[in-house]
MDAnalysis code that builds the backbone (N, CA, C; Angstrom):
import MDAnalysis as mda
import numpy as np

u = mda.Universe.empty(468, n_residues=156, atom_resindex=np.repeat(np.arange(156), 3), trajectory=True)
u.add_TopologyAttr("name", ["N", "CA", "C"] * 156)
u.add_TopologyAttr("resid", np.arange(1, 157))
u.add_TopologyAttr("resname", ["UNK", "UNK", "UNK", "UNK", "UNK", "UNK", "UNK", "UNK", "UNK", "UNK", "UNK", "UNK", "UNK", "UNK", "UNK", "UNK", "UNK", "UNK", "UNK", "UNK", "UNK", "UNK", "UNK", "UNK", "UNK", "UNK", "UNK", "UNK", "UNK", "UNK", "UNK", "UNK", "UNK", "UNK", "UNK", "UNK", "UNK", "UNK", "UNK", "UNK", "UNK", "UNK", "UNK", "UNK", "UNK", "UNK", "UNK", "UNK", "UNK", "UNK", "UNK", "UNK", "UNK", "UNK", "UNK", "UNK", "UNK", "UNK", "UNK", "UNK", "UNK", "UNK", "UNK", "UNK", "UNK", "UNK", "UNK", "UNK", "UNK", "UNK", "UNK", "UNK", "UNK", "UNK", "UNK", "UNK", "UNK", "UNK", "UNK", "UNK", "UNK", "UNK", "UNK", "UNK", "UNK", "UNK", "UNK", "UNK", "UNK", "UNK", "UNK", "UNK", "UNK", "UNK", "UNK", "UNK", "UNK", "UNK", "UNK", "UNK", "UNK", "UNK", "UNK", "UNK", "UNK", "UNK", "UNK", "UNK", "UNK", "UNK", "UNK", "UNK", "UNK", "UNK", "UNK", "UNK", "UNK", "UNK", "UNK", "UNK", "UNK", "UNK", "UNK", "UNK", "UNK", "UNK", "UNK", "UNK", "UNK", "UNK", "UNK", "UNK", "UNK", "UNK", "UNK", "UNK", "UNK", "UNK", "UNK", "UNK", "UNK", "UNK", "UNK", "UNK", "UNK", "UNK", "UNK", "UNK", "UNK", "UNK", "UNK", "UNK", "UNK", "UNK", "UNK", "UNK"])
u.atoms.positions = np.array([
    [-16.714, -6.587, -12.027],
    [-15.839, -7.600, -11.468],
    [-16.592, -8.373, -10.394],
    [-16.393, -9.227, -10.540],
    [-17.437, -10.361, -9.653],
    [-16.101, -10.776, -8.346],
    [-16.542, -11.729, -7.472],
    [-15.479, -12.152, -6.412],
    [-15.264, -13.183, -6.774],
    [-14.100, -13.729, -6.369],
    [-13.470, -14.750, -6.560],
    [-13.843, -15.394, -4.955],
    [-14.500, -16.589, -5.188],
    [-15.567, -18.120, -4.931],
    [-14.871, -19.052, -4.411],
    [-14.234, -19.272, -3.353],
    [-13.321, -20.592, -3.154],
    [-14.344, -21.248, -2.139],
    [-14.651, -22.481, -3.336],
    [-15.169, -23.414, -3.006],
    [-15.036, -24.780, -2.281],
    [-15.153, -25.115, -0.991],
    [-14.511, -26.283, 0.137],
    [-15.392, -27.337, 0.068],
    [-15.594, -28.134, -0.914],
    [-16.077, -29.588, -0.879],
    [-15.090, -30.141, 0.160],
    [-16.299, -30.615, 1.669],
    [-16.372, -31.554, 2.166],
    [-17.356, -32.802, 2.183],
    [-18.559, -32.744, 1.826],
    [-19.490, -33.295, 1.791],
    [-19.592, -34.033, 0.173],
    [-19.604, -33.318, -0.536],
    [-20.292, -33.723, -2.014],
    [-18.957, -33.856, -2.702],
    [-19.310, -34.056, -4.141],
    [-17.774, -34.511, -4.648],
    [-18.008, -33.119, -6.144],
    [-16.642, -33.446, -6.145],
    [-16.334, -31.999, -7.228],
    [-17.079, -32.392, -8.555],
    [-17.287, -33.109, -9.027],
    [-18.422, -33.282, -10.205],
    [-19.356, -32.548, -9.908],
    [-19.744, -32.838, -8.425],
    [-21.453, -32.399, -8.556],
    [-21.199, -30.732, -8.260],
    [-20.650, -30.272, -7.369],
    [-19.971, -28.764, -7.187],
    [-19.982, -28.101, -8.199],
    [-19.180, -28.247, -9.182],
    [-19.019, -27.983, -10.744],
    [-19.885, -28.086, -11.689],
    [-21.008, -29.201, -11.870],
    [-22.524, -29.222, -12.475],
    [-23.097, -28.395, -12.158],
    [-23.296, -28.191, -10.394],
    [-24.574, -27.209, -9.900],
    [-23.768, -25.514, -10.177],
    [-22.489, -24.992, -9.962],
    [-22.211, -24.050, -10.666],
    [-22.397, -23.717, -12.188],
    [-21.387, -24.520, -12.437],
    [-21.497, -24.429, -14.055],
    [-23.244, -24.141, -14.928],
    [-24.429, -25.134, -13.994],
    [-25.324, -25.144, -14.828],
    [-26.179, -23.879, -14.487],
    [-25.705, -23.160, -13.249],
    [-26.335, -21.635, -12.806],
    [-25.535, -20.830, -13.869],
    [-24.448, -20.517, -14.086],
    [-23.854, -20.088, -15.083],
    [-24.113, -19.878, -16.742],
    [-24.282, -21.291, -16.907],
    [-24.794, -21.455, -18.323],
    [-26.644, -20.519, -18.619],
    [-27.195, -20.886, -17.312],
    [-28.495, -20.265, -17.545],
    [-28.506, -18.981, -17.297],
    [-27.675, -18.458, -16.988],
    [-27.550, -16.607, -16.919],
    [-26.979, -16.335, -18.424],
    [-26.927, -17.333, -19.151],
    [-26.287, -16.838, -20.648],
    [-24.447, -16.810, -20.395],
    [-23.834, -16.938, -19.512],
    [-22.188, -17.318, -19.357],
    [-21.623, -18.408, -19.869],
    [-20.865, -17.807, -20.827],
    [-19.896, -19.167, -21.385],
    [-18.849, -19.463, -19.771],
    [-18.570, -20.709, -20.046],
    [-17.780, -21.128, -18.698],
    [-16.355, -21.533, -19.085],
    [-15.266, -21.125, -18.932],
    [-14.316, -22.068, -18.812],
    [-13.822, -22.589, -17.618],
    [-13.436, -23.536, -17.782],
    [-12.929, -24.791, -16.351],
    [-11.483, -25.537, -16.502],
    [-10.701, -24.885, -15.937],
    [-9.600, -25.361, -16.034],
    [-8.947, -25.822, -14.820],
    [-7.740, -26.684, -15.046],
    [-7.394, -27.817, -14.241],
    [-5.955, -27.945, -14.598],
    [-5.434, -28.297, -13.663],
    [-3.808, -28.706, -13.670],
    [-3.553, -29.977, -13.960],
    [-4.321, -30.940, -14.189],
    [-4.130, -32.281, -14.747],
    [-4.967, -32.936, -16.134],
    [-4.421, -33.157, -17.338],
    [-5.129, -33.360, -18.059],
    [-5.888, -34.674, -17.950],
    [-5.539, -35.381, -16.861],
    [-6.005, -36.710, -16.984],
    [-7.654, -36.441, -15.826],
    [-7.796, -35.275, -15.373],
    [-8.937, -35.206, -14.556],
    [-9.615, -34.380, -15.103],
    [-9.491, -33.460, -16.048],
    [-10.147, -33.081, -17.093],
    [-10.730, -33.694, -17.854],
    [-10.089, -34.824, -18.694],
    [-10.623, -35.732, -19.694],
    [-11.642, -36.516, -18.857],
    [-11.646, -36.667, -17.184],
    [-12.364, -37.492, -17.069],
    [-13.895, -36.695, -16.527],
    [-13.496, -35.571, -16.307],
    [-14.647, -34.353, -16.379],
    [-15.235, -34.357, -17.190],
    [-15.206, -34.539, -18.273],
    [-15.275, -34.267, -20.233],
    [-15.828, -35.259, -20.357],
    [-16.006, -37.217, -19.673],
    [-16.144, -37.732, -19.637],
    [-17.579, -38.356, -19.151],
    [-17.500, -37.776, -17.703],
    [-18.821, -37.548, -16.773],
    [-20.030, -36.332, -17.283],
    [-19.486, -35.274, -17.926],
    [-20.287, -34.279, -18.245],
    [-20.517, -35.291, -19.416],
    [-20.490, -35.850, -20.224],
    [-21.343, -35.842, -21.292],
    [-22.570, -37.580, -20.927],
    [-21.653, -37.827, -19.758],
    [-22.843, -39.346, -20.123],
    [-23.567, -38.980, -18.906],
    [-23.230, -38.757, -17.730],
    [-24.402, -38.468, -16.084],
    [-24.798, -37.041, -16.110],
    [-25.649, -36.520, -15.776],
    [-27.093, -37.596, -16.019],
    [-27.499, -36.478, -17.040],
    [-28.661, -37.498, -17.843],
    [-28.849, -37.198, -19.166],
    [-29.932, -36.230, -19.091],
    [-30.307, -35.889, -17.777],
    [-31.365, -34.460, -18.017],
    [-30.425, -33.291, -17.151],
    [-29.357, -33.823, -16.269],
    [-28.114, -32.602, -16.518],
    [-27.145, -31.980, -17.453],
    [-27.062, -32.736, -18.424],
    [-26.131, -32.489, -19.932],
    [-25.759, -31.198, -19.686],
    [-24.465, -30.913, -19.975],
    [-23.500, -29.759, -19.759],
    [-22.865, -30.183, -21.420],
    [-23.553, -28.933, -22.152],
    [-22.857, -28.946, -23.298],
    [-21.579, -27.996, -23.226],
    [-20.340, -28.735, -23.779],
    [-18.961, -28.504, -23.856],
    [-18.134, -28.869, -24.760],
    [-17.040, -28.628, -24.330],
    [-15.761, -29.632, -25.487],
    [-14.676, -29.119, -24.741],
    [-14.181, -30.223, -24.974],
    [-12.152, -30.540, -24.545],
    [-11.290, -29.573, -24.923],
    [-10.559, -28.839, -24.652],
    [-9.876, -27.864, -25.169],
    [-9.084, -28.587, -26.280],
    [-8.505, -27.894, -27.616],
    [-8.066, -28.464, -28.678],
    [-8.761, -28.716, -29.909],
    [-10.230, -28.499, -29.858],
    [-10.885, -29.152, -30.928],
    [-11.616, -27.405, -31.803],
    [-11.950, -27.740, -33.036],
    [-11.765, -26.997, -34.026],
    [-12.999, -25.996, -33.401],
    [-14.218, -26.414, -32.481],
    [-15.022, -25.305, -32.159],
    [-15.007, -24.725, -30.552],
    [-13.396, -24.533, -30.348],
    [-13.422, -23.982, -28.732],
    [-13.934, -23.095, -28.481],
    [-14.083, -22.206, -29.615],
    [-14.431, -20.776, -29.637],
    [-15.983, -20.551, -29.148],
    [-16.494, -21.794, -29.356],
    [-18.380, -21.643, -29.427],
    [-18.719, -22.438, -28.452],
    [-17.782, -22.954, -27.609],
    [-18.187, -23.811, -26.473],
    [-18.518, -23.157, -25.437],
    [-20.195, -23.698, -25.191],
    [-20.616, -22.920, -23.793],
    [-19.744, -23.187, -22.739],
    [-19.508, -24.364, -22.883],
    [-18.281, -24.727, -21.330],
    [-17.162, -25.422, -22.299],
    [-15.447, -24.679, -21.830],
    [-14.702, -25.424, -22.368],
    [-13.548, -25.837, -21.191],
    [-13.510, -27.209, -21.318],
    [-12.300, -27.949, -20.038],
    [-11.154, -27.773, -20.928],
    [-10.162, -26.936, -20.359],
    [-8.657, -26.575, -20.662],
    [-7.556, -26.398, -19.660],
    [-6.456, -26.236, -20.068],
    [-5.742, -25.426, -19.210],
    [-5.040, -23.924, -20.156],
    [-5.196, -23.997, -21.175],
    [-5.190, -22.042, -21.816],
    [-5.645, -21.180, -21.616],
    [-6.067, -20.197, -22.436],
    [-6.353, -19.407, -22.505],
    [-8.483, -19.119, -22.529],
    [-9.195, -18.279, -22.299],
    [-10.627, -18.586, -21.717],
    [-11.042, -18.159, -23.828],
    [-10.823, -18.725, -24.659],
    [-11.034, -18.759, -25.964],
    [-12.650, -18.766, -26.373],
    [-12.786, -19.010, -25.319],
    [-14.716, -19.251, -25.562],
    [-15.515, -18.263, -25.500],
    [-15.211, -17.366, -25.531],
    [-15.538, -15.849, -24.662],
    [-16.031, -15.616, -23.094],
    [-15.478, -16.811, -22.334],
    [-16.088, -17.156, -20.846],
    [-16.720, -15.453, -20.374],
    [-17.459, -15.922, -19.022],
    [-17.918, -14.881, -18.366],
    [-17.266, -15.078, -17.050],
    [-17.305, -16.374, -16.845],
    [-17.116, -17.312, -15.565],
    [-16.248, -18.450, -15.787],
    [-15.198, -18.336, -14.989],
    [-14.071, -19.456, -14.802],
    [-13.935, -20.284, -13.603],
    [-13.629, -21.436, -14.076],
    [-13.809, -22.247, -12.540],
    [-12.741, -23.010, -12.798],
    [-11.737, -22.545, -11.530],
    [-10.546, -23.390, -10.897],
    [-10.661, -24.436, -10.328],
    [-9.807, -25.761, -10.905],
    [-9.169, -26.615, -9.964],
    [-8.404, -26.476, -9.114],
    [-8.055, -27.045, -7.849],
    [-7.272, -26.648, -7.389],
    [-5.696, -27.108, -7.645],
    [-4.824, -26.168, -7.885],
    [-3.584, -26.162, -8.437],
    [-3.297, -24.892, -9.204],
    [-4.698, -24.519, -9.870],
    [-4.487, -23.615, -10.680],
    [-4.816, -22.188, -9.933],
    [-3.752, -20.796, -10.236],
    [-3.775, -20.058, -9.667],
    [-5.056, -18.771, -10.423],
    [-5.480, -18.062, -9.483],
    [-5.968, -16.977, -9.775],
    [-5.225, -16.321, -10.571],
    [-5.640, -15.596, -11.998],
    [-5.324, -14.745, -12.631],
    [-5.519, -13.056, -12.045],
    [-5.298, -12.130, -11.261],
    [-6.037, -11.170, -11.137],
    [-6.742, -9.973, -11.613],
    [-5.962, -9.899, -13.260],
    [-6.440, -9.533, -14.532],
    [-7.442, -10.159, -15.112],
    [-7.562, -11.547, -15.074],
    [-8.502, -12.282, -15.665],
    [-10.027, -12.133, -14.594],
    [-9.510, -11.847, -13.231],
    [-10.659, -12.110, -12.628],
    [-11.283, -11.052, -12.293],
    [-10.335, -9.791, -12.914],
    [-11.285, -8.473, -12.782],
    [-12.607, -8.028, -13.684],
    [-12.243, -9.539, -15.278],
    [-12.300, -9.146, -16.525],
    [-13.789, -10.239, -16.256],
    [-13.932, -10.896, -15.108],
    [-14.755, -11.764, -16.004],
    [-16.400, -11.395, -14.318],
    [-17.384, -12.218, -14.809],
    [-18.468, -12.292, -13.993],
    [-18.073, -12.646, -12.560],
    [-17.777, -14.258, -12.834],
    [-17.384, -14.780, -11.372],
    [-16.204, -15.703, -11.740],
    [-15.511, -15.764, -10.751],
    [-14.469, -16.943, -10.408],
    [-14.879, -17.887, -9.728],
    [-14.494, -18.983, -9.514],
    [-14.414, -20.102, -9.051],
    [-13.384, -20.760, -8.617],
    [-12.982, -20.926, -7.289],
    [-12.097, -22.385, -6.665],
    [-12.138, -23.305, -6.157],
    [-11.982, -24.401, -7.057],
    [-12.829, -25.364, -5.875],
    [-11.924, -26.248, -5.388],
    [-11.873, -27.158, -4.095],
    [-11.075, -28.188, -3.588],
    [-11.219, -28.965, -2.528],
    [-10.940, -29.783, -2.744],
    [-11.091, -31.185, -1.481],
    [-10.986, -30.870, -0.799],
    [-11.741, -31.647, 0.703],
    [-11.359, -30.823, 1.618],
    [-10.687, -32.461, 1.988],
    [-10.541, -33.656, 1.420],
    [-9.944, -34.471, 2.063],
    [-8.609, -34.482, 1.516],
    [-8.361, -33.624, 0.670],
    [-6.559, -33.523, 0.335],
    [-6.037, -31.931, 0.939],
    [-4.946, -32.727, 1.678],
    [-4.357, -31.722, 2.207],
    [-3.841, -30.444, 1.280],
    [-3.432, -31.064, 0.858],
    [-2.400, -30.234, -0.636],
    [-3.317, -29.327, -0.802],
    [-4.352, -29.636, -1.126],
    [-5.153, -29.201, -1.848],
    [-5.973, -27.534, -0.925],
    [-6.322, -28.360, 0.197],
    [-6.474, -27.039, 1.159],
    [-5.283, -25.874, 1.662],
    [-4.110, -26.666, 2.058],
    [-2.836, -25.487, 1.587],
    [-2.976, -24.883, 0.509],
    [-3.321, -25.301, -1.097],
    [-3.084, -24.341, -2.199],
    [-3.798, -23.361, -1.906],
    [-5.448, -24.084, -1.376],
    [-6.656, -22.669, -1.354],
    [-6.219, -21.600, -0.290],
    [-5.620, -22.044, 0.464],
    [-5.348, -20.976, 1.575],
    [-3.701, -19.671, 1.052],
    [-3.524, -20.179, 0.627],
    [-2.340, -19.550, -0.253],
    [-2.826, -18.542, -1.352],
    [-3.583, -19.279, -2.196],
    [-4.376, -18.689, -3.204],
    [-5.490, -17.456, -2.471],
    [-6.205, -17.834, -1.210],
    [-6.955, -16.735, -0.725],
    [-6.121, -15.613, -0.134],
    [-4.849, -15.412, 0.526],
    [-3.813, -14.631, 0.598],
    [-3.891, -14.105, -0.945],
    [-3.022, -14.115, -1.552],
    [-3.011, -13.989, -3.452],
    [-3.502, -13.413, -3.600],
    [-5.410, -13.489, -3.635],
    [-6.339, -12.852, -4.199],
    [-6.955, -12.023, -3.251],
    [-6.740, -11.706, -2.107],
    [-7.105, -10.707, -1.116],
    [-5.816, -9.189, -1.457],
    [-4.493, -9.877, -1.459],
    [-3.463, -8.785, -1.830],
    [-3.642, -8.301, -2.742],
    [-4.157, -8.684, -3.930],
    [-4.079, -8.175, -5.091],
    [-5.542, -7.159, -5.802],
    [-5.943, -7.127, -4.189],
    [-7.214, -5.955, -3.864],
    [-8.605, -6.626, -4.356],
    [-8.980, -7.831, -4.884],
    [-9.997, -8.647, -5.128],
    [-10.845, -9.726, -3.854],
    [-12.008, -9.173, -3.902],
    [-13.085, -9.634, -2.908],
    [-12.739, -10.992, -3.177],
    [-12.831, -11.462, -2.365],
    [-13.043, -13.332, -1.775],
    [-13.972, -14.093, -1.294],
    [-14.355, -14.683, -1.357],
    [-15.660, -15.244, -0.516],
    [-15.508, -16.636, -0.084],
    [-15.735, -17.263, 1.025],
    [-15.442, -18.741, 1.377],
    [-16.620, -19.492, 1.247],
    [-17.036, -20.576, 0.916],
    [-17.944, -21.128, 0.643],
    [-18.075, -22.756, 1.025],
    [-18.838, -23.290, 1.769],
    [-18.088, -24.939, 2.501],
    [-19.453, -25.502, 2.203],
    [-19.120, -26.708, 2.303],
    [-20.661, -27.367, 2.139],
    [-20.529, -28.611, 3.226],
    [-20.175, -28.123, 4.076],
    [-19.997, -29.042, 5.394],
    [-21.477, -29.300, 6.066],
    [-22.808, -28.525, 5.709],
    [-24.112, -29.240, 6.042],
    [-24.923, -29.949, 5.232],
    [-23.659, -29.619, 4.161],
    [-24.832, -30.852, 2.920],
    [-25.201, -29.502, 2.327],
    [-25.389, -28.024, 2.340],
    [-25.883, -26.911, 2.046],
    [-24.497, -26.256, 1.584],
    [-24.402, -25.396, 0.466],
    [-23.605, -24.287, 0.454],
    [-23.824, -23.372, 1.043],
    [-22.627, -22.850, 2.066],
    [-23.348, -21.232, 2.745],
    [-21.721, -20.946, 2.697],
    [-22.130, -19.953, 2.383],
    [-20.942, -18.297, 2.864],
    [-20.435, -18.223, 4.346],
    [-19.057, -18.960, 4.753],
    [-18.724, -18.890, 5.820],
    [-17.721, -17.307, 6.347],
    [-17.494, -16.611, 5.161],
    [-16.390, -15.729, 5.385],
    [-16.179, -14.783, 3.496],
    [-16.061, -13.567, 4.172],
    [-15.558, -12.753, 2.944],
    [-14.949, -11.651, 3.021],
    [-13.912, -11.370, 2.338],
    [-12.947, -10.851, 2.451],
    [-13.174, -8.979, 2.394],
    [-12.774, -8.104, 2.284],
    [-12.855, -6.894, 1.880],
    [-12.140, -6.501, 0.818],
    [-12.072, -5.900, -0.335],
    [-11.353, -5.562, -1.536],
    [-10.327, -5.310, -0.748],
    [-8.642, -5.539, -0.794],
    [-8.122, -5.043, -0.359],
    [-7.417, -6.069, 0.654],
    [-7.694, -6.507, 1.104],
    [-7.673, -6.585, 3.097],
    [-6.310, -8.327, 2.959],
    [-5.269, -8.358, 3.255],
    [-5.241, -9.556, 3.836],
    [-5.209, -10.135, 4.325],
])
């Protein structure tokens, strides 16, 4: 069981957050799924991953189409059909704590310029601390990702 990753874009924007994960992921051999509470920011994920930039290419597919099953990365909101290792949350979408015992790593990521959005993560890190799963905080407020805070199995 890996920890569940809540990720605080202040600096960079969630495309690039999600490339530089996703493409550490893919090279450890992890199928990825990435799911999202809006289909209209998905499609446009689905969108950006396939045309910028052309020596980052994130091979994937849209959830719905006849080879979900074989997609190294699949953008959905179902079920992880791909055989994921590693899942990466939008924010909206809640931690599974079955799912996140089951898989490598989790992922949460969220704005730090929407409010909403930082209430969900802070809600969601309650959630996943009660439900006895390590946490880890992660900000990129120097332009750097660093580990500001982590939780104890257990602890809330």
């Amino acid at each position: 069981m890996g920890a569940v990753k809540f990720y605080h874009i202040q600096t960079g924007t969630l495309e690039d957050a999600a490339r530089q994960l996703i493409t550490r992921a893919l090279a450890q051999g992890w199928p990825v799924m990435l799911r999202g509470p809006d289909w209209a920011r998905l499609e446009d994920l689905d969108e950006r991953f396939w045309l910028f930039p052309e020596e980052g290419f994130l091979p994937h597919g849209l959830e719905g189409g006849p080879q979900d099953a074989e997609q190294p990365l699949l953008l959905g909101q179902g079920a992880a059909v791909n055989g994921a290792r590693a899942v990466m949350l939008l924010s909206g979408v809640a931690v599974d704590p079955a799912e996140a015992r089951a898989m490598e790593r989790i992922w949460l990521l969220f704005e730090a310029g929407d409010p909403a959005q930082v209430t969900a993560a802070r809600a969601e890190w309650r959630a996943v601390t009660a439900a006895g799963l390590i946490a880890e905080y992660w900000s990129d407020e120097t332009g750097k990702w660093q580990m500001k805070a982590q939780s104890d199995a257990g602890s809330a």
